[in-house]
Backbone as numpy.savetxt, mean C-alpha at the origin, in Angstrom:
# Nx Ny Nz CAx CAy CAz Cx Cy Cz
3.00 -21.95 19.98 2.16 -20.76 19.98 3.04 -19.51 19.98
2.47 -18.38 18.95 3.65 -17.26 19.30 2.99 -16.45 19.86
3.57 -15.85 20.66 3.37 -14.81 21.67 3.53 -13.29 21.21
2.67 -12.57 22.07 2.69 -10.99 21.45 4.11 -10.46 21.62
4.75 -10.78 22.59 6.04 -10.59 22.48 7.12 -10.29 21.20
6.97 -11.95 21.05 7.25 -12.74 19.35 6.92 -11.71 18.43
5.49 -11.34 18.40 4.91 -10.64 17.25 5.39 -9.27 17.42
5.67 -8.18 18.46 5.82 -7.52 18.34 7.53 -7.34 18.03
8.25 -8.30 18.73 9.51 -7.79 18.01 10.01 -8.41 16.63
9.22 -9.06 15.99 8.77 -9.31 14.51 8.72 -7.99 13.76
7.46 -7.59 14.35 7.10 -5.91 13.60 8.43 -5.17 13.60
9.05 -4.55 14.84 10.11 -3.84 15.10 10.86 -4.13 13.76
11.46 -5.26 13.79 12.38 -5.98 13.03 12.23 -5.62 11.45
10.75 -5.77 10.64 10.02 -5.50 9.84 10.59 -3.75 9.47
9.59 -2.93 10.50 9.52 -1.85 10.74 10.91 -1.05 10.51
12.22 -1.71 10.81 13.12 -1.05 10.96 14.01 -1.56 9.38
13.72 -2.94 9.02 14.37 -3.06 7.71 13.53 -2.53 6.95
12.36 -2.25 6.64 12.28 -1.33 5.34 12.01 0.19 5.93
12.09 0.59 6.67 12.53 2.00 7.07 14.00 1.96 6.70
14.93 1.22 6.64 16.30 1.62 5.93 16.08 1.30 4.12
14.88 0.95 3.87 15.64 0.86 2.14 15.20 1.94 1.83
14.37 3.42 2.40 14.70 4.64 1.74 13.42 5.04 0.90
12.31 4.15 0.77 11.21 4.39 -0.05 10.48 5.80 0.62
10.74 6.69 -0.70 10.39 8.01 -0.54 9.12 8.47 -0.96
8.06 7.43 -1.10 6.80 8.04 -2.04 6.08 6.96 -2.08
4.81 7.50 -0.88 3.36 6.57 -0.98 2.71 6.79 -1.34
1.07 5.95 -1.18 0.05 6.37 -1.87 -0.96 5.25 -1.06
-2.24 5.33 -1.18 -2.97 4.16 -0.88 -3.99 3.41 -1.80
-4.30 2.55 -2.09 -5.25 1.85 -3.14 -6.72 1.13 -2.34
-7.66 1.71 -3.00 -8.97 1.38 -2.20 -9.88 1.34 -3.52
-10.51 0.07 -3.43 -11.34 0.08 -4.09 -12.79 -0.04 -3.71
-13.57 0.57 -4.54 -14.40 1.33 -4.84 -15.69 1.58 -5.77
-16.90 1.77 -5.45 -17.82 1.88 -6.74 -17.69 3.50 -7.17
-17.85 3.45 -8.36 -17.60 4.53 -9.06 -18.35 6.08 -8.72
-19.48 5.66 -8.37 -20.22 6.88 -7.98 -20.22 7.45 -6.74
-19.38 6.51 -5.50 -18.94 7.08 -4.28 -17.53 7.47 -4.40
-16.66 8.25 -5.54 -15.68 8.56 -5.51 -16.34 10.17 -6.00
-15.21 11.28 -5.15 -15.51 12.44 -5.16 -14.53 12.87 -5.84
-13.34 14.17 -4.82 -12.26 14.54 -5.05 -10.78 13.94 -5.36
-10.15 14.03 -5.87 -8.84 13.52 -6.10 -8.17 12.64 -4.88
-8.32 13.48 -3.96 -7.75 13.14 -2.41 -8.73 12.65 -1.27
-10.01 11.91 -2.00 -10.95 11.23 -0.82 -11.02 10.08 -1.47
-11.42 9.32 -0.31 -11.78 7.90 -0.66 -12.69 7.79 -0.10
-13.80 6.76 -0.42 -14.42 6.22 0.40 -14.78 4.56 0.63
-14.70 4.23 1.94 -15.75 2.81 2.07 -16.94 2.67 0.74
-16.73 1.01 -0.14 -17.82 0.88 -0.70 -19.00 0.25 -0.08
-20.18 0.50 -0.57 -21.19 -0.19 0.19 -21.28 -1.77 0.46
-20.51 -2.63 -0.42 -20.14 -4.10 0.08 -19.08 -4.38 -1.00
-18.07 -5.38 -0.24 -16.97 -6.29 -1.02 -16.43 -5.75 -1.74
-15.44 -4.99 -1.48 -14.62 -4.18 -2.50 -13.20 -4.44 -1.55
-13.43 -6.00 -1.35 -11.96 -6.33 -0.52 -11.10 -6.85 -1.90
-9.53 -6.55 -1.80 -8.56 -6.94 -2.58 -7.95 -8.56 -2.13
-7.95 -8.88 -3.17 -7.10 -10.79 -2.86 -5.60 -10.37 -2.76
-4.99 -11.20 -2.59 -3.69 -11.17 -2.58 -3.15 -11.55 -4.62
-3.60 -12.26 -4.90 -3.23 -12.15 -6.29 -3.69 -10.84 -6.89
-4.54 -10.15 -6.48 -4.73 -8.83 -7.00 -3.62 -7.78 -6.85
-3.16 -7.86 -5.47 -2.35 -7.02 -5.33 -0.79 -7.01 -5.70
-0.43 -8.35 -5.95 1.02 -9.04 -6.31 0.80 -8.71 -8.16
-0.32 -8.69 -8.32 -0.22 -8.39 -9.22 -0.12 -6.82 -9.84
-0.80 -5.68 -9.84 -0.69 -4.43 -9.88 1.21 -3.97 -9.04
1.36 -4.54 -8.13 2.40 -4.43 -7.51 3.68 -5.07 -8.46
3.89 -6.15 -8.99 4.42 -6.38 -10.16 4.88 -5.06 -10.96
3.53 -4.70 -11.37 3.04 -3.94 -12.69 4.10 -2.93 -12.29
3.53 -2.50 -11.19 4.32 -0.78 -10.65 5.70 -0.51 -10.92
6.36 -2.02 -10.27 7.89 -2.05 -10.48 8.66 -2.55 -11.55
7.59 -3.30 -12.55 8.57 -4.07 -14.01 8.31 -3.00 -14.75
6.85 -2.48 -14.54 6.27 -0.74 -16.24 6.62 0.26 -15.59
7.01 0.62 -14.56 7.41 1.60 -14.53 8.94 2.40 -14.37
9.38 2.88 -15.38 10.84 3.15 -15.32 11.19 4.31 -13.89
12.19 4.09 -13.17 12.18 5.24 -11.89 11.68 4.45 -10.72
10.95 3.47 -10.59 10.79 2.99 -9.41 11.27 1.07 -9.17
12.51 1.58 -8.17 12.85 0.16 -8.31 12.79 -0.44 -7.38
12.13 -0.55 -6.61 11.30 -1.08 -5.46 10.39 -0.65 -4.39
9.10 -1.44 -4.16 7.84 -1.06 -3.53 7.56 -2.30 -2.59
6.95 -1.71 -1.68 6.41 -2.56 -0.95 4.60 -2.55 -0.35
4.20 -3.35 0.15 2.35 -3.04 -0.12 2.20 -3.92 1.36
1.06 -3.07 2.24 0.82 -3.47 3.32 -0.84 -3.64 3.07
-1.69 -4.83 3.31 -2.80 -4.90 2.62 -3.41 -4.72 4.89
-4.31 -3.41 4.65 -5.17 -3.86 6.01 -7.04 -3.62 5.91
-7.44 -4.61 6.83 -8.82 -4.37 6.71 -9.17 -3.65 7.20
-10.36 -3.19 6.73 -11.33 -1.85 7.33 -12.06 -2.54 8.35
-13.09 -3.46 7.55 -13.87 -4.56 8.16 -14.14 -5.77 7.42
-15.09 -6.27 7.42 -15.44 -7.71 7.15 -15.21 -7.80 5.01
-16.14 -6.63 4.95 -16.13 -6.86 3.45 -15.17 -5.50 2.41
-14.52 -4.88 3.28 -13.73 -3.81 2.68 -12.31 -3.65 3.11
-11.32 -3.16 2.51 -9.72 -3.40 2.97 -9.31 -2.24 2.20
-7.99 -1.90 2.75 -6.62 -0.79 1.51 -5.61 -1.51 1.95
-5.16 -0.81 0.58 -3.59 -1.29 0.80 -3.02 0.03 0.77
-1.79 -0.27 1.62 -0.41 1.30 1.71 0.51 0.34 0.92
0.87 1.77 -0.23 1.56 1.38 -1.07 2.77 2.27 -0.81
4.11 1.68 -0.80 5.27 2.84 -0.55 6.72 2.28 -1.77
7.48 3.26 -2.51 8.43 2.64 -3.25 9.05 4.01 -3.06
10.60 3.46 -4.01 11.60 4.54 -4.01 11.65 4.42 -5.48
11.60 5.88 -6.16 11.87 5.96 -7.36 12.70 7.80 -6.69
13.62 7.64 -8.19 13.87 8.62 -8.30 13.18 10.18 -9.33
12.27 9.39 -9.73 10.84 10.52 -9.70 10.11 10.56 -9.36
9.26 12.02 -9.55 8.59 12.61 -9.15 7.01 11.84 -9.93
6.44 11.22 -9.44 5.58 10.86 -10.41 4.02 11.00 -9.93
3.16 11.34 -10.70 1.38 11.81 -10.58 0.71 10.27 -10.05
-0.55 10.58 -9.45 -1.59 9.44 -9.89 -2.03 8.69 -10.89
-1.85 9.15 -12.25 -2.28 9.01 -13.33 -1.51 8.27 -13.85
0.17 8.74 -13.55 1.12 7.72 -14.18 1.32 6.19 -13.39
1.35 6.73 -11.86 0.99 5.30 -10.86 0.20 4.30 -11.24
-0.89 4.52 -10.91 -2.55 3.98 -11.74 -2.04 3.21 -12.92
-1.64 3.94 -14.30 -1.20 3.32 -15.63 -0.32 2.35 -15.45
0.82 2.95 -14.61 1.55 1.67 -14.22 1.27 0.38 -13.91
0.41 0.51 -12.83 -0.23 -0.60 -12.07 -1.84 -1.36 -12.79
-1.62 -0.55 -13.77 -2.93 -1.08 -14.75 -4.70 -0.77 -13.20
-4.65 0.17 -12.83 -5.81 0.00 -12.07 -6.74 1.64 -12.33
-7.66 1.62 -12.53 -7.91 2.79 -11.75 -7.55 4.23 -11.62
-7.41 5.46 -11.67 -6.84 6.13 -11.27 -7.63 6.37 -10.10
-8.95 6.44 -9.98 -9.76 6.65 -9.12 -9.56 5.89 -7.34
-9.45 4.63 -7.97 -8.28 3.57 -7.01 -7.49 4.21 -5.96
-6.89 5.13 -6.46 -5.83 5.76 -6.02 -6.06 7.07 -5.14
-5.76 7.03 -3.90 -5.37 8.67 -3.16 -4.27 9.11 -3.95
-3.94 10.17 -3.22 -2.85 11.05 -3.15 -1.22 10.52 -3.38
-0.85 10.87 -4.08 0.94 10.14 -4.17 1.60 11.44 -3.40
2.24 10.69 -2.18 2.46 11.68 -1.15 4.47 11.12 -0.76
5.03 12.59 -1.04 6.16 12.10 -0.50 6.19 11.31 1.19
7.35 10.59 1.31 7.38 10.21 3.07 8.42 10.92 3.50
7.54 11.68 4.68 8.75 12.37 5.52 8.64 11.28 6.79
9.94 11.11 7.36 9.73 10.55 8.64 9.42 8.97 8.20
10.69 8.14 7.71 10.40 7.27 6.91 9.79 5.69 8.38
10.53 5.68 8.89 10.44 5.11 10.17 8.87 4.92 11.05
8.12 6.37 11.02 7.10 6.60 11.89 6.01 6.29 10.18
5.93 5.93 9.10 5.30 6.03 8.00 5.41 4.22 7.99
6.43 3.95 8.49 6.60 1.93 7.78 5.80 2.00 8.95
5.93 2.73 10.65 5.12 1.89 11.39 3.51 1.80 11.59
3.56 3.21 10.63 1.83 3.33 10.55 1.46 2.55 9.28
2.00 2.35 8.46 1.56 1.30 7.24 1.49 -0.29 7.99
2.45 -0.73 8.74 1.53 -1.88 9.88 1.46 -2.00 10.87
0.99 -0.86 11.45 -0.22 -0.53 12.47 -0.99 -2.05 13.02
-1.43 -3.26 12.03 -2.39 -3.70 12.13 -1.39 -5.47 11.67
-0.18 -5.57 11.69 0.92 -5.98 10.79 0.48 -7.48 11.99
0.12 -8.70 11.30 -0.14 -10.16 11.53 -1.23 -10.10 12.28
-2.65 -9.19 12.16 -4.06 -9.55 12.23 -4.56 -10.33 11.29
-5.76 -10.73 11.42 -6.79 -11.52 10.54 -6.68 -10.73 9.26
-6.58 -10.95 8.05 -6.77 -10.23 6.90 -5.60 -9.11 6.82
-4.58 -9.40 6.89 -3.71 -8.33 6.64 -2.67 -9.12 5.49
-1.90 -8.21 4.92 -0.90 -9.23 3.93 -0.01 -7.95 3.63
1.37 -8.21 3.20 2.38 -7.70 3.19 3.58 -8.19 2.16
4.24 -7.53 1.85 5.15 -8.13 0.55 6.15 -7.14 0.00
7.26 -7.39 -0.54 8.33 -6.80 -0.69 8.37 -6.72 -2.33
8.52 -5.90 -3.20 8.33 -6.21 -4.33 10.06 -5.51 -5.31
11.03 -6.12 -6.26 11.96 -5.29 -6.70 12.80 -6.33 -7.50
């Protein structure tokens, strides 16, 4: 049996190796019905099952880092909202500057999919809020490069 102990200095461990590989630029992916999407920078809960699989996300996550030139590694923290809805925090290091629009294309999804592509300041306190929630029921995680 592992112990919270176990689990928490797991996270640490987690938390502190990809806080050193330097990924300067997140974003989050939520999906969504079309007519509850507003502004550029809101998301919302859909009214049912708009949870992501894990082949969904290995996949777009793929996408991000083989199509897109400038980003050479990402990583994706998948957490649930509740029963039938989830996001994922998406974080990579490229050395550009790049939009939603080009992200999205990359990743073949959505632009709508997509919040805000937000630099990370405070790379450390950003990996530990991306798993916040890191070996609950429905969570998934992955290194992608």
């Amino acid at each position: 049996m592992i112990t919270k102990h176990r689990l928490d200095t797991r996270a640490k461990a987690l938390i502190k190796e990809y806080s050193n590989r330097g990924f300067n630029y997140q974003t989050v992916v939520r999906l969504k019905n079309r007519e509850q999407y507003n502004p550029s920078y809101m998301t919302y809960l859909a009214s049912y099952n708009s949870k992501m699989d894990i082949s969904y996300i290995d996949r777009i996550m793929d996408n991000l880092v083989s199509r897109r030139k400038g980003i050479e590694y990402a990583c994706a923290f998948l957490e649930p909202d509740d029963e039938y809805n989830n996001h994922l925090h998406v974080a990579w290091y490229s050395s550009l500057s790049l939009n939603r629009k080009q992200i999205a294309k990359a990743m073949n999804t959505r632009v709508s999919n997509l919040r805000e592509v937000l630099p990370i300041d405070g790379k450390e306190q950003a990996i530990d809020y991306f798993t916040k929630r890191l070996y609950s029921v429905g969570t998934y995680n992955n290194f992608y490069g």
